[in-house]
KEKE-3310 file (N, C-alpha, C; in steps of 0.2 Angstrom, whole numbers, plus 5000, padded with zeros to 4 digits):
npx = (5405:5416:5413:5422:5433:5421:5419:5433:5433:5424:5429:5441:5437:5434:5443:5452:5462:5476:5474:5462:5447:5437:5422:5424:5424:5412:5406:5414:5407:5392:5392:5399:5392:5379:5382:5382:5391:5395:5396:5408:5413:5429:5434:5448:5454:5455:5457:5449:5442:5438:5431:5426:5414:5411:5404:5407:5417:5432:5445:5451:5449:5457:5456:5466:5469:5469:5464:5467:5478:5492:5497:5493:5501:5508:5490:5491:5501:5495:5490:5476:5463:5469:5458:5449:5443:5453:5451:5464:5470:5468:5472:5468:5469:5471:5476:5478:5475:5484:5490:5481:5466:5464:5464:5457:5446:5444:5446:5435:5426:5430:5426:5411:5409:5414:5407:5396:5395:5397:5391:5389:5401:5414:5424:5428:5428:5434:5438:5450:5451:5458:5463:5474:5486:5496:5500:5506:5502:5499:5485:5478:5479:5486:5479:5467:5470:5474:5463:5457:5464:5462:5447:5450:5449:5457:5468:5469:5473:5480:5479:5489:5482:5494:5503:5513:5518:5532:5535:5527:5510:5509:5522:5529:5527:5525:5531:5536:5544:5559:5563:5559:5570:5573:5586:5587:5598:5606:5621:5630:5640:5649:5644:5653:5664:5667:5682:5689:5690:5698:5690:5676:5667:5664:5649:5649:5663:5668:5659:5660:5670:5663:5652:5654:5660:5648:5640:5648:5649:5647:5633:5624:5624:5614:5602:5595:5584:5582:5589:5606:5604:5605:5611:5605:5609:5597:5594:5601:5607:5613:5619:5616:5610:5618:5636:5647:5649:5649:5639:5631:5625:5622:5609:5604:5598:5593:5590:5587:5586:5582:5585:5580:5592:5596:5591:5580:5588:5599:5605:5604:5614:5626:5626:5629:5638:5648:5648:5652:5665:5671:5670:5664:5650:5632:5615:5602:5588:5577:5566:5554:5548:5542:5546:5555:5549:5544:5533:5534:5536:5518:5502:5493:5503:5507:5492:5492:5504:5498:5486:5489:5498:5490:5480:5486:5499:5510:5528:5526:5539:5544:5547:5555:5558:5557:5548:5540:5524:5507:5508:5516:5508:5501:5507:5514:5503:5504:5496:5499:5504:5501:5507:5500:5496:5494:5504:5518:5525:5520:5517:5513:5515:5515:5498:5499:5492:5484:5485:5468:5465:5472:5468:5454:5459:5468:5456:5449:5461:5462:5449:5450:5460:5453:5443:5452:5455:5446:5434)
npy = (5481:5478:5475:5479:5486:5497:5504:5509:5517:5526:5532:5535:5546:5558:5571:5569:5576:5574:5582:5582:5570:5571:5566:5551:5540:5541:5535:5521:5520:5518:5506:5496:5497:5491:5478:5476:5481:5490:5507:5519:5535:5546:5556:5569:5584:5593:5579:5564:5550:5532:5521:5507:5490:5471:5463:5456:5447:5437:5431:5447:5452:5467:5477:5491:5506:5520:5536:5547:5557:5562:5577:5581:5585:5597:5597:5596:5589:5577:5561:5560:5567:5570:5566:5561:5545:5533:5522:5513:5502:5489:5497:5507:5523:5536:5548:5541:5527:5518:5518:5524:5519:5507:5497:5498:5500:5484:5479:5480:5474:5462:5457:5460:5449:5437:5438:5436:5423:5418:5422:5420:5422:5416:5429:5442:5457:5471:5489:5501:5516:5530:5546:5552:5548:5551:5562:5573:5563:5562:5564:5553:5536:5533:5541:5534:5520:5524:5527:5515:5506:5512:5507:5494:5485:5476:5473:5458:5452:5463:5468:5479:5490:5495:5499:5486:5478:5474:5471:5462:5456:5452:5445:5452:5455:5465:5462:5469:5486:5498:5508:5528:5542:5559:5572:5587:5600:5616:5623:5635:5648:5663:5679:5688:5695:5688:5692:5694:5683:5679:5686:5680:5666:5654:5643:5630:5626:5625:5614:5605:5591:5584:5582:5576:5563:5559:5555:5545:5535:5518:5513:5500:5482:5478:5464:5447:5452:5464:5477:5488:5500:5517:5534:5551:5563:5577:5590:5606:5619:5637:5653:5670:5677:5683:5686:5688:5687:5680:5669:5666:5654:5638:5626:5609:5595:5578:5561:5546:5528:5516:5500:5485:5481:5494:5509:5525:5532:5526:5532:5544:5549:5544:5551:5563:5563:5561:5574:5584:5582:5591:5603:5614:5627:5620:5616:5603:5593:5580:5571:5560:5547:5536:5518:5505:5489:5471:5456:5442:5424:5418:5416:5426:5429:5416:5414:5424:5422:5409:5414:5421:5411:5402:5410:5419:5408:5412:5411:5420:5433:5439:5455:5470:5481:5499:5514:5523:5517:5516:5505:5503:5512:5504:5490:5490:5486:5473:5467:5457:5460:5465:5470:5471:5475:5482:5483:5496:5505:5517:5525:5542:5548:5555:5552:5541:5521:5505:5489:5484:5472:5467:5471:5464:5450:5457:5458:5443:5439:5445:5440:5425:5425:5432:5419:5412:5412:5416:5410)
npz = (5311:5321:5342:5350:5342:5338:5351:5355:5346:5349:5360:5357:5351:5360:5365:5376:5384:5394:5410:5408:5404:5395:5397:5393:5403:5409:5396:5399:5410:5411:5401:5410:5420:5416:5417:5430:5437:5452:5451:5455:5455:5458:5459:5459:5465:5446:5441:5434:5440:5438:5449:5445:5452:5451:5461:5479:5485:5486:5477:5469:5455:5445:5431:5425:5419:5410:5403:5398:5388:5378:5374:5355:5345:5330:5323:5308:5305:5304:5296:5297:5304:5322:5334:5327:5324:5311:5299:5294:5281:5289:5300:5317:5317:5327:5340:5357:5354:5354:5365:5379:5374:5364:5373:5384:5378:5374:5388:5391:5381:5382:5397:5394:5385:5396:5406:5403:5401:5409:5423:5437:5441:5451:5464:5462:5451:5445:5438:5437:5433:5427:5424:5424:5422:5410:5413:5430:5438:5451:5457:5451:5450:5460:5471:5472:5475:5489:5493:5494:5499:5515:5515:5518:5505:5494:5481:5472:5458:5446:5430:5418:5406:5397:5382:5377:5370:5355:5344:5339:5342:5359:5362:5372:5390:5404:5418:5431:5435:5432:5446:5445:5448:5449:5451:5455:5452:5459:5453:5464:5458:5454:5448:5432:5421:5405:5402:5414:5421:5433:5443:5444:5448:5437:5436:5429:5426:5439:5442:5432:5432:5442:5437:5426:5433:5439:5427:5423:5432:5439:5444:5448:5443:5439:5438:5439:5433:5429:5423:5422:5432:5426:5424:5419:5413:5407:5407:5405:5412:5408:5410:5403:5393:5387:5377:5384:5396:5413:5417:5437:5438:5439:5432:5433:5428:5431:5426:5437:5431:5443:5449:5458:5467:5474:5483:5484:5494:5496:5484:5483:5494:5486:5476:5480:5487:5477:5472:5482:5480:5473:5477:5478:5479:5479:5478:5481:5478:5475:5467:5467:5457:5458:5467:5460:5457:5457:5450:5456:5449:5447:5448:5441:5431:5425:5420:5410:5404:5399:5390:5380:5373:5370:5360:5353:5350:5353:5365:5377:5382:5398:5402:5411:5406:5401:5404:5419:5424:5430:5437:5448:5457:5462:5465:5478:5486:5489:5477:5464:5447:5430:5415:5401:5386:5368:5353:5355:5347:5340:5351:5358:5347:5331:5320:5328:5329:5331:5326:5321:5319:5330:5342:5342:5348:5358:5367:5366:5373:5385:5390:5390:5401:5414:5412:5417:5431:5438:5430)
capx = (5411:5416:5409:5430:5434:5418:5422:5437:5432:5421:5434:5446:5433:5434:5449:5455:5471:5477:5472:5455:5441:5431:5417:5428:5423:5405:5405:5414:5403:5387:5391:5400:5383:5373:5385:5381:5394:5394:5401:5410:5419:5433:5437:5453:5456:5453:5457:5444:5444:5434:5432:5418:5417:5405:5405:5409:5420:5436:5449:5449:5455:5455:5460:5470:5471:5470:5457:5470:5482:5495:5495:5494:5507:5502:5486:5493:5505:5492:5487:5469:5462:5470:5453:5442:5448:5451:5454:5468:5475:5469:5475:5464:5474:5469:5479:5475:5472:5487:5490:5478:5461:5462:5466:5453:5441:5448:5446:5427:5423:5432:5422:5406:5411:5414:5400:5386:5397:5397:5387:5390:5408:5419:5429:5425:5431:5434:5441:5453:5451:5460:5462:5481:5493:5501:5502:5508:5500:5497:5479:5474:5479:5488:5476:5461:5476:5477:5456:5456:5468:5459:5442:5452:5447:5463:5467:5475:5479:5479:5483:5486:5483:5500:5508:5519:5525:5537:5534:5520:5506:5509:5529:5530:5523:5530:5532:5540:5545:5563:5560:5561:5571:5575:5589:5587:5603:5606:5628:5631:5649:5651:5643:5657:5666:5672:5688:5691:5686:5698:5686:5672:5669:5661:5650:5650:5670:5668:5655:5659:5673:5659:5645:5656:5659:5642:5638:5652:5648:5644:5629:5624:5626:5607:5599:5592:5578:5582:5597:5609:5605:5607:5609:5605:5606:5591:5592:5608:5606:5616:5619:5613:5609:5625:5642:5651:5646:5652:5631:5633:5621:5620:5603:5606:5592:5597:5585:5590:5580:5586:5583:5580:5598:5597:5585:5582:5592:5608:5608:5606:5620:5630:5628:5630:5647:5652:5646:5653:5671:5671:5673:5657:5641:5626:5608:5601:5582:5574:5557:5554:5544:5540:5549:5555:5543:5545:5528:5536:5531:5512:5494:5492:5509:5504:5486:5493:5508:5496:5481:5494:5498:5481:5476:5492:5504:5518:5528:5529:5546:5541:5552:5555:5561:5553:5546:5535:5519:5503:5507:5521:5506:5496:5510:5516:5499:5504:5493:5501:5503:5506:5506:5499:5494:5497:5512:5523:5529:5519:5512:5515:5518:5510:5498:5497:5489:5484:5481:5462:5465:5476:5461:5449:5464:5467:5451:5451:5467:5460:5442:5454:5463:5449:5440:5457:5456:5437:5427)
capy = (5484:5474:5479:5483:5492:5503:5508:5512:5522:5531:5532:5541:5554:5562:5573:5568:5578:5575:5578:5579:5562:5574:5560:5543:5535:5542:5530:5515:5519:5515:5499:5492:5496:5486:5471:5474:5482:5494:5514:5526:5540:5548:5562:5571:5591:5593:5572:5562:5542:5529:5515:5500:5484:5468:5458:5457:5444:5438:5436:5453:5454:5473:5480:5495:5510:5527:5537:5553:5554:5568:5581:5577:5590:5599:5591:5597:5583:5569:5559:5561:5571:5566:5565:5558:5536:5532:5515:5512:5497:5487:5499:5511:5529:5544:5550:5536:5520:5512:5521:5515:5516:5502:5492:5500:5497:5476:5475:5482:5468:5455:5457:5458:5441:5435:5438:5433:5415:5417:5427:5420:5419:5419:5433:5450:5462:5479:5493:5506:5519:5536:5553:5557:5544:5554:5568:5572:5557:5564:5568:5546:5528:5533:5542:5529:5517:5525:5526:5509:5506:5514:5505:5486:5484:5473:5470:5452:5453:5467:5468:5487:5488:5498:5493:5481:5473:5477:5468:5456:5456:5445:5444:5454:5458:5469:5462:5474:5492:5501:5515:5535:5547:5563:5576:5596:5602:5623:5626:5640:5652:5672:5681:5690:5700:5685:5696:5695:5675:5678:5689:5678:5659:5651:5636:5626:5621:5620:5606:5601:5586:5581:5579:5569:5556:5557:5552:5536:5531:5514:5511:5493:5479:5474:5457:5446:5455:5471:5482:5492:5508:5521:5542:5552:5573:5578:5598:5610:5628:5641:5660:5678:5680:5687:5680:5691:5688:5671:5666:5665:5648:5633:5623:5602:5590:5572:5556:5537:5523:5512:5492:5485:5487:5500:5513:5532:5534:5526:5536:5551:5549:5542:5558:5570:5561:5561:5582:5584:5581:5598:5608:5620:5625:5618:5615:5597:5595:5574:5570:5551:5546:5527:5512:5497:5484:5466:5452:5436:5421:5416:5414:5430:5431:5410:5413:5427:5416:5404:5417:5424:5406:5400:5414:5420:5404:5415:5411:5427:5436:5444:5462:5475:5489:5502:5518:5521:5516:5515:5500:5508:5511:5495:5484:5490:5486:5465:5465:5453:5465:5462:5473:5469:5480:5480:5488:5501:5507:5523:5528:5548:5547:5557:5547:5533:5519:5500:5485:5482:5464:5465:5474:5458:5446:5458:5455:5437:5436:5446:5435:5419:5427:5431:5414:5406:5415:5419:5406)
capz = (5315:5330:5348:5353:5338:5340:5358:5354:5341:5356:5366:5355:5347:5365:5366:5383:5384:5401:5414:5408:5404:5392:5396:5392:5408:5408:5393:5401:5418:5406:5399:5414:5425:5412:5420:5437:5440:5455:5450:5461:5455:5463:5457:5465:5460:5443:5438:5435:5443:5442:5451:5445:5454:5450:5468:5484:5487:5483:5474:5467:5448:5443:5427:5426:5412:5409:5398:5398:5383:5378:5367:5347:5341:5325:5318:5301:5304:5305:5289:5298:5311:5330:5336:5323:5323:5303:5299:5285:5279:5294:5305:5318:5318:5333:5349:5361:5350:5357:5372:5379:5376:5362:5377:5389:5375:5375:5392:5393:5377:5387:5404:5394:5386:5401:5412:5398:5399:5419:5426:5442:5443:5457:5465:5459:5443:5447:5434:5441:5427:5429:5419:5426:5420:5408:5417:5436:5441:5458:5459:5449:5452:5467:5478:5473:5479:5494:5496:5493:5508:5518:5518:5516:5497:5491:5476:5473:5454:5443:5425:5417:5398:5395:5379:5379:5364:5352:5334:5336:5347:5363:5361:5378:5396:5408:5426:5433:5434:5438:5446:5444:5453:5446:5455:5452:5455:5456:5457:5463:5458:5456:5439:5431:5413:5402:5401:5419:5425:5440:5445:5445:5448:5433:5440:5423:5426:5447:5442:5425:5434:5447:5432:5422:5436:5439:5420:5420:5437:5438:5449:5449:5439:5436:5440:5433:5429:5431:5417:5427:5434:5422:5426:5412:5412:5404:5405:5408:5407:5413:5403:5406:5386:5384:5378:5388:5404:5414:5425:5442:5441:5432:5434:5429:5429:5428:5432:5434:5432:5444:5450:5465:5469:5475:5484:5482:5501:5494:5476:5485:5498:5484:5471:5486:5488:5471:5470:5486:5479:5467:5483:5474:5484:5474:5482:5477:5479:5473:5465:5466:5453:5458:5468:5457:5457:5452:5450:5453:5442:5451:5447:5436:5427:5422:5417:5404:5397:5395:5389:5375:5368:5367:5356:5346:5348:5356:5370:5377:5386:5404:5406:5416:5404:5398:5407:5423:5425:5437:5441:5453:5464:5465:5467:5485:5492:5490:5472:5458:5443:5425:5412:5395:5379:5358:5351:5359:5341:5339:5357:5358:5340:5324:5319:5332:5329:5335:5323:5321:5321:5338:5348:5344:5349:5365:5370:5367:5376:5393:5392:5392:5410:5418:5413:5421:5436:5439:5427)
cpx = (5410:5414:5416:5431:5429:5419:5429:5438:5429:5425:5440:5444:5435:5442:5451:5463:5472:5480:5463:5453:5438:5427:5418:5424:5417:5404:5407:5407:5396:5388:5395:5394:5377:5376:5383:5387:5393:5397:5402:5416:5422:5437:5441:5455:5453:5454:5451:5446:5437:5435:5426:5419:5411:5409:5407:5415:5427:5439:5446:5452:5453:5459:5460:5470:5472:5467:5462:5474:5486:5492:5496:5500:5504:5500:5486:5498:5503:5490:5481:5470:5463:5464:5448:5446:5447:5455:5457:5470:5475:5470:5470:5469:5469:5473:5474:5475:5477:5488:5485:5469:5459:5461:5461:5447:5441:5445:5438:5423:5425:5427:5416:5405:5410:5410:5395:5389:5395:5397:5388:5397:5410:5423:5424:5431:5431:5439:5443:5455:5453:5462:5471:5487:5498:5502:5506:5507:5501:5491:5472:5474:5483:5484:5469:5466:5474:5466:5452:5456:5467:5453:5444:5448:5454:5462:5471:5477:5476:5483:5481:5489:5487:5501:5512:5524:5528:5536:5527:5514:5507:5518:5533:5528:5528:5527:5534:5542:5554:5559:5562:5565:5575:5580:5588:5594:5604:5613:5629:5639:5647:5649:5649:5659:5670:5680:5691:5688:5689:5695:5678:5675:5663:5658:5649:5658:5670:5665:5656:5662:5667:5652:5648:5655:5652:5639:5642:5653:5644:5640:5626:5626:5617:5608:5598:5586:5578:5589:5600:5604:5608:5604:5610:5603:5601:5590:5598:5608:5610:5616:5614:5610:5614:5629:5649:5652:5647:5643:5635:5629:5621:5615:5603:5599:5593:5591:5589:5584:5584:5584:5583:5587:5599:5589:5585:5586:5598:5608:5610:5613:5628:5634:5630:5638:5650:5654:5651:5663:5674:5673:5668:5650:5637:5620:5607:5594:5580:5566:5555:5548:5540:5546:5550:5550:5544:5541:5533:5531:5524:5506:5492:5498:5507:5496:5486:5497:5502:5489:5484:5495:5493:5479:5481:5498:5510:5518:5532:5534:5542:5550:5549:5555:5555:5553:5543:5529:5513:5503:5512:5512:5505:5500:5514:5511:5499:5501:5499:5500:5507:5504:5506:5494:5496:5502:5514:5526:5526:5515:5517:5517:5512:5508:5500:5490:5489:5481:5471:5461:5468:5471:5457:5456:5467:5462:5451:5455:5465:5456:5447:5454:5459:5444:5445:5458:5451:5434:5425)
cpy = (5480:5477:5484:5487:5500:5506:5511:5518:5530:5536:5539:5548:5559:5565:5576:5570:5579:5581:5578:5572:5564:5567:5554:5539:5538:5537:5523:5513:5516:5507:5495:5489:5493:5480:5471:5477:5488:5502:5518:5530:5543:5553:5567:5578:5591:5584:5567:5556:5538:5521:5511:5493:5479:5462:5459:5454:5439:5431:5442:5454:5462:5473:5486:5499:5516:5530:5544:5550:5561:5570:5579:5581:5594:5596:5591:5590:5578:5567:5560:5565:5566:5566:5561:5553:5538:5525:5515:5506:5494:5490:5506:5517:5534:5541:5547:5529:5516:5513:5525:5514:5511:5497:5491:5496:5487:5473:5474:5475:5461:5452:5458:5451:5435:5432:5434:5425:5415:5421:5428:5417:5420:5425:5439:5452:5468:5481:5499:5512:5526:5542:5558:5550:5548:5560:5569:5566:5558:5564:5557:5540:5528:5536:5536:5522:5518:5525:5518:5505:5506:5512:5499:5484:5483:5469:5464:5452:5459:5469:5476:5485:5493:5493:5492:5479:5476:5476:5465:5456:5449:5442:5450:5455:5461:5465:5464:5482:5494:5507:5521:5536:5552:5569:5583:5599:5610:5622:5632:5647:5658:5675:5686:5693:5692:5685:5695:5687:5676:5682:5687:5671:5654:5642:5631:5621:5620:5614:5603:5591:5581:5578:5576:5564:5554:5553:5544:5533:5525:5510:5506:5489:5477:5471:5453:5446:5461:5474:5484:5495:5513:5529:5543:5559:5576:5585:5599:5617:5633:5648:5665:5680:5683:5685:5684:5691:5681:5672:5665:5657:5645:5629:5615:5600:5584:5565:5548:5533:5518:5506:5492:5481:5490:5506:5521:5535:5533:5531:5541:5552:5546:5547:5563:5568:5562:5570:5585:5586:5588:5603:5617:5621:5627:5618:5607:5596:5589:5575:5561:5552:5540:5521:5509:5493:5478:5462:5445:5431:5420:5416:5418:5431:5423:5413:5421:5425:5412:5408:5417:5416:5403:5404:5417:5414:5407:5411:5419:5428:5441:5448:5466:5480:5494:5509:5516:5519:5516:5509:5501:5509:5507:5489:5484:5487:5477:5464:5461:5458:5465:5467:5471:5473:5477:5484:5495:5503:5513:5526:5535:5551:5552:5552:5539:5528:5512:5496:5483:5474:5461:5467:5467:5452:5449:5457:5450:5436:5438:5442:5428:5418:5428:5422:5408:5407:5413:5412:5399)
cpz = (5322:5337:5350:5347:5338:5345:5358:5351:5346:5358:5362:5349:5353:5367:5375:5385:5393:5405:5413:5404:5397:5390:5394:5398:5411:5401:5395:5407:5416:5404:5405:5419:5422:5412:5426:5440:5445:5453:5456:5457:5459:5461:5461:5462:5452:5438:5438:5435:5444:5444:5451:5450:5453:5456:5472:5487:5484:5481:5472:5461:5446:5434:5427:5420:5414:5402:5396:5393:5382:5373:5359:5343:5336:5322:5312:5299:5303:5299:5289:5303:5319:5332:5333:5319:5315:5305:5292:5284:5284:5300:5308:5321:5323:5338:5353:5357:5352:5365:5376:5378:5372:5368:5384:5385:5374:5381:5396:5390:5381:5394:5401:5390:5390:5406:5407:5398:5407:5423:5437:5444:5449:5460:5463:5454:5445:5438:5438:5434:5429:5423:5420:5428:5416:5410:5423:5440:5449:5461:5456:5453:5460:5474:5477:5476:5486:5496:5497:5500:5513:5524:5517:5513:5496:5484:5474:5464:5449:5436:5420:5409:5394:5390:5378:5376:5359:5347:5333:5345:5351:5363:5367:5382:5400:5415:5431:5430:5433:5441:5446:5448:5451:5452:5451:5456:5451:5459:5457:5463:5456:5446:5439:5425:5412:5401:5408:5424:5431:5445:5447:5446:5443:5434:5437:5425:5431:5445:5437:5426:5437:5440:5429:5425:5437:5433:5419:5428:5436:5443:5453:5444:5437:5441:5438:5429:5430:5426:5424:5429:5430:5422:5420:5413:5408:5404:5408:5406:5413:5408:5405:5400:5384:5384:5380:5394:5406:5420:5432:5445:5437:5435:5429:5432:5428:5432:5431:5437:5434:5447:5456:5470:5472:5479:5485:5488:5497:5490:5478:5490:5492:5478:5475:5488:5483:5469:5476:5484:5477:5471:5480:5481:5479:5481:5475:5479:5474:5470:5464:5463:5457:5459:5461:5460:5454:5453:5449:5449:5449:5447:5440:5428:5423:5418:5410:5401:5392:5388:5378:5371:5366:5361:5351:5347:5350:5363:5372:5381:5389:5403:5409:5415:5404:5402:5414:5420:5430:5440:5447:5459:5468:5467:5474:5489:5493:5484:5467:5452:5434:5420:5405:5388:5370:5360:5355:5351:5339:5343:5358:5352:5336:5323:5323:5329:5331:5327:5324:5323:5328:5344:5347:5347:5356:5369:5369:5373:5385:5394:5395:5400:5412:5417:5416:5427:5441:5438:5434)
residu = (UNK:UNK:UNK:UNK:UNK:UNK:UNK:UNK:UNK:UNK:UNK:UNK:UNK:UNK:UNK:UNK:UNK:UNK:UNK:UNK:UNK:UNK:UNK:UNK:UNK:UNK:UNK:UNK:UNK:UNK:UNK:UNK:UNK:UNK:UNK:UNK:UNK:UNK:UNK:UNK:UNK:UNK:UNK:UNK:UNK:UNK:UNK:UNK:UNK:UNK:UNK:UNK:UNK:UNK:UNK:UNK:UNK:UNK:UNK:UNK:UNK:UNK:UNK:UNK:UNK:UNK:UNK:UNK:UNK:UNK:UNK:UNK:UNK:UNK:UNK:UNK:UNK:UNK:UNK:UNK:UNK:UNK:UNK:UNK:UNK:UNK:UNK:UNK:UNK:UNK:UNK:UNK:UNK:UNK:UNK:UNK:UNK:UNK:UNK:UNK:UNK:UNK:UNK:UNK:UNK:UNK:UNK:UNK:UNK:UNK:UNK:UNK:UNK:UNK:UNK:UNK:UNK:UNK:UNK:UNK:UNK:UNK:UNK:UNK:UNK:UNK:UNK:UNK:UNK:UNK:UNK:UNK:UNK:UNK:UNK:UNK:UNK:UNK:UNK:UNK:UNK:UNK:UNK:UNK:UNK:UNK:UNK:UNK:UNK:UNK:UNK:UNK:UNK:UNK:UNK:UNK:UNK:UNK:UNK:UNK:UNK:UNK:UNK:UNK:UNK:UNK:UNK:UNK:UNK:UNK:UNK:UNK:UNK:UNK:UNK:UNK:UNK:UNK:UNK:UNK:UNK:UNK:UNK:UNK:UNK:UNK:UNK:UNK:UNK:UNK:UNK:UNK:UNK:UNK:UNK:UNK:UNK:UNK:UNK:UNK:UNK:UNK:UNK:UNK:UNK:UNK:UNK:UNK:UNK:UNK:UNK:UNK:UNK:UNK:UNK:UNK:UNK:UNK:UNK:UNK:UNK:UNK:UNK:UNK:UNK:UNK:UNK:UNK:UNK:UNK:UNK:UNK:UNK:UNK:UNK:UNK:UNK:UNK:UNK:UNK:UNK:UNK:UNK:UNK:UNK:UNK:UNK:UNK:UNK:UNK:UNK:UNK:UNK:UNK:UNK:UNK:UNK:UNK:UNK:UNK:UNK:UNK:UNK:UNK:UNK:UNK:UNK:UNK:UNK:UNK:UNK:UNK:UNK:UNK:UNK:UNK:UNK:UNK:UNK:UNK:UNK:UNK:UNK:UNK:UNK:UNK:UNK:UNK:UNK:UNK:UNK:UNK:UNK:UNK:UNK:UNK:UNK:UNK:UNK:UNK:UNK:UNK:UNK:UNK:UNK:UNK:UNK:UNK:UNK:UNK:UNK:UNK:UNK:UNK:UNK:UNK:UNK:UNK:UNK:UNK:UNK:UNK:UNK:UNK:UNK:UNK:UNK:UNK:UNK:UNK:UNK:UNK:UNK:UNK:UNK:UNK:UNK:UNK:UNK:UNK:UNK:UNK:UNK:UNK:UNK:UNK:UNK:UNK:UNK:UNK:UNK:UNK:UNK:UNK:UNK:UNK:UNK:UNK:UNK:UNK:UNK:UNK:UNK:UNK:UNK:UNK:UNK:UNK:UNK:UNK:UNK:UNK:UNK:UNK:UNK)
# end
């Protein structure tokens, strides 16, 4: 069994349902500290974080993951047990294997690799490893961010092992983010008897016109790296349990993942103008998930094109799509940030699972980048 498959296997024995580690990075913190690397946890409420680093001096390349993983649904569902790895037909199955700690485990094999070839390489390697990605992501990658900050410990490039690709390994990288920003909207009209509506004010039809333009408003156009802007309702609930009775509140919830176009000051001035028109009194209340972000081309974003044809013959396609990610924190502070993983085809899935053969070939593919960077 290969060193990255085994750890892997580690890795996804530990039922890490975020926001707990259950011991994930008490196992990496071991084999990084038999590199030289220095440990410091940073543990914030109940998340657990840590931060390794071998060197002092810069550059600074980090890699970036998350040990935390959602919940498996019912385990009656899974061909094998969510926690306990099986290997089938090539293929390594448990909750986590692609998202992410086959990726975690890739970047561990990589970096010892690396070192045993150049020991005394240039720059410094850090690992930003957090327990609250998939979760609120309030208490991870953003306050060690922020502790980072603090004591002027900059990171210059940082690659996170989200993944990335869609069919074949190495056939995408993400460069970019857009970003969150979700709206809670309560409209408030008159409860009332079905039988007598002109006795109440039903706040379904005050808002129904304002939520349609909402919905076929057209927000930007893109970029060229960036889709449109795209608002999307996401929950709608109104009703007393009776179908008699007209609510006196309808509660909407609607997020857009928007470019850099745009920022969450306009959107909001421009929904509050759209809401505005209905002549209803609502309450509106934001949750910014995460800026847009975009790594133009440079140093990091080249030394993984190249990483990826060296070792699978792809030339790979940099996007932007997708979901958030931690890299939304890292990339504010001036870091270069590229995100690269195995397949996206069954992460939060029944049955998740990551080719065996793409984890030794991920690892290869990090070792390259750090020896184009670093060696």
């Amino acid at each position: 069994m290969s060193a990255t498959l085994e750890l892997a296997r580690e890795l996804i024995r530990r039922p890490s349902l975020t926001p707990a580690d259950a011991g994930c990075q008490d196992l990496l913190a071991a084999r990084l500290a038999a590199l030289g690397f220095r440990i410091e946890p940073m543990p914030f409420g109940a998340v657990s974080n840590l931060w390794a680093r071998r060197g002092q001096a810069s550059p600074l390349f980090c890699f970036a993951g998350h040990t935390d993983v959602v919940p498996t649904g019912p385990a009656a569902d899974w061909a094998s047990e969510p926690f306990e790895p099986d290997v089938r037909n090539g293929l390594l199955y448990g909750r986590g294997a692609a998202d992410m700690k086959g990726s975690i485990a890739a970047m561990v094999t990589a970096v010892e690799g690396f070192v045993a070839a150049h020991p005394d390489h240039r720059g410094s390697i850090a690992f930003l490893i957090t327990s609250d990605e998939e979760g609120l992501a309030t208490e991870g990658t953003v306050k060690v961010v922020e502790r980072l900050e603090s004591r002027g410990e900059h990171i210059d490039w940082c690659l996170v092992g989200e993944p990335s690709c869609r069919e074949r390994l190495g056939d995408q990288i993400k460069v970019g983010r857009r970003g969150s920003l979700t709206g809670l909207l309560t409209v408030h009209g008159k409860q009332g008897h079905v039988a007598y509506p002109l006795l109440a004010d039903n706040p379904f039809h005050a808002a129904a016109p304002a939520l349609a333009a909402l919905c076929t408003e057209v927000w930007d156009q893109g970029n060229a790296r960036f889709p449109p802007t795209s608002l999307q309702v996401v929950n709608l609930t109104m009703g007393t349990g009776a179908d008699n009775v007209i609510a006196g509140h309808l509660s909407a919830q609607f997020n857009l993942r928007f470019s850099t176009e745009l920022t969450p000051e306009v959107i909001a001035q421009r929904v509050r103008a759209i809401l505005d028109t209905g002549g209803f009194a609502y309450d509106l209340t934001w949750r910014l998930s995460g800026h847009p972000f975009l790594t133009p081309e440079g140093e990091l974003v080249a030394a993984t094109r190249a990483a990826i044809t060296a070792i699978t013959g792809i030339d790979t396609e940099a996007s932007t799509s997708g979901g958030t990610s931690d890299g939304r924190f890292i990339a504010p502070t001036g870091a270069q940030v590229v995100e690269f993983g195995p397949l996206n085809t069954s992460i939060h899935q029944v049955d998740e699972c990551v080719a065996v053969a793409d984890l030794e070939d991920l690892s290869k593919i990090y070792e390259v980048i750090l020896k184009s960077l670093l060696g």
